[in-house]
C-alpha positions in Angstrom: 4.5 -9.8 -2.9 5.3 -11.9 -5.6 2.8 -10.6 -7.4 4.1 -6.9 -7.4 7.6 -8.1 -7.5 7.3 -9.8 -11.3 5.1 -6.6 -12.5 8.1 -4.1 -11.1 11.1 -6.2 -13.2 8.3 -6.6 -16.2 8.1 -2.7 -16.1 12.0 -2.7 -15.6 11.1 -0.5 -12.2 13.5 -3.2 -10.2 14.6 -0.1 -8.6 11.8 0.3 -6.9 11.3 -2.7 -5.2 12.5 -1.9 -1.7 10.1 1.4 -0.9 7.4 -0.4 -3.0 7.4 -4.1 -1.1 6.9 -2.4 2.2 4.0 0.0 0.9 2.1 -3.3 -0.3 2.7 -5.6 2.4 1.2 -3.1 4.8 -1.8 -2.3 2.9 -2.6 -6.3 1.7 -1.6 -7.0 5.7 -4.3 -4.5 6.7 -6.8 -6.1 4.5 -6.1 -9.5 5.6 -6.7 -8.8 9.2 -9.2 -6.5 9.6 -11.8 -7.5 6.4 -13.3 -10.6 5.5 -13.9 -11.7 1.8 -12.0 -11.2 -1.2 -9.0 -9.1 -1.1 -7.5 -7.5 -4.5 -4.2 -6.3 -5.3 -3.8 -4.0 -7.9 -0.5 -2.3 -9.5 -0.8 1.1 -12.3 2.0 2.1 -13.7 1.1 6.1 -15.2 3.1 9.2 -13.7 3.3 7.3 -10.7 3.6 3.5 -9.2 -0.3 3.9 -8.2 -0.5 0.4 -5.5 -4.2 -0.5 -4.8 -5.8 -3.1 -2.3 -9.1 -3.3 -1.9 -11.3 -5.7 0.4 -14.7 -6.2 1.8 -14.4 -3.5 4.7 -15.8 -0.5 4.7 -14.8 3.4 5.4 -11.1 4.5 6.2 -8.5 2.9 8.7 -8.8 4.7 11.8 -5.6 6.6 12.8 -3.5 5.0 15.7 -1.1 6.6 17.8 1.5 3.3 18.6 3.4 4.0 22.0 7.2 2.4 21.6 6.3 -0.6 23.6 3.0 -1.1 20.9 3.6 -3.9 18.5 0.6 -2.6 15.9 -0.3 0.8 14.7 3.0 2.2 13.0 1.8 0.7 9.7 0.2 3.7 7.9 2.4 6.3 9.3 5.0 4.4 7.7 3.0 3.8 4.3 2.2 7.9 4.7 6.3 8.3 4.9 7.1 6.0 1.9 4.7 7.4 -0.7 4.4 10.3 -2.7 0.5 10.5 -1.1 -2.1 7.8 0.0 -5.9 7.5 1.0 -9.0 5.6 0.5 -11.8 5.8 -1.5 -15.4 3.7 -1.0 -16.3 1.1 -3.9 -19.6 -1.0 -4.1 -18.8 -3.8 -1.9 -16.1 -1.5 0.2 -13.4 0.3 0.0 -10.0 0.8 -1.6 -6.7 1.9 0.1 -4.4 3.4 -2.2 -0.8 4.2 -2.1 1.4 6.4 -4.7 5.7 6.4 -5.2 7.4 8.0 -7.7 8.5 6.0 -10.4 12.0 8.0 -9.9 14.3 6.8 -7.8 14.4 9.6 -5.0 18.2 10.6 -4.0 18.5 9.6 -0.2 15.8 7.1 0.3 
């Protein structure tokens, strides 16, 4: 989290710090539980805030359906909801989950 905070002020995109901080602790979360091995946050500035985690695991997350009294599975509904568009993609060694936000401020959010 750190990490992500000091590259969003050194790109001056302090604005995006709430809707960004949730996107990355859910996808570095995700790694940490369910991979083992070395786990790698990445942040791209282009057209878009591009966050990137990758680990050890391999394929995509499966898709949960979290009942109200669940206390797991909302996580990448709520990633899906934040960001401009998400996935994963396989790398040698596993796989990389991938989130996108605007680097505009949206009106509302």
């Amino acid at each position: 989290m750190r990490l992500a905070r000091r590259r969003s002020a050194a790109w001056g995109l302090e604005v995006l710090e709430d809707p960004t901080r949730p996107i990355v602790g859910e996808l570095v979360t995700n790694a940490v539980r369910d991979s083992h091995g070395p786990i790698r946050l990445r942040l791209i500035r282009h057209e878009v805030l591009t966050v990137e985690v990758s680990d050890a695991d391999v394929g995509s997350p499966p898709p949960q359906s979290a009942r109200i009294v669940d206390e797991n599975g909302r996580g990448l509904a709520m990633v899906a909801r934040l960001s401009r568009r998400w996935g994963t993609r396989p790398v040698a060694g596993g796989r990389v989950l991938w989130a996108e936000a605007d680097l505009a401020q949206p009106s509302g959010r």
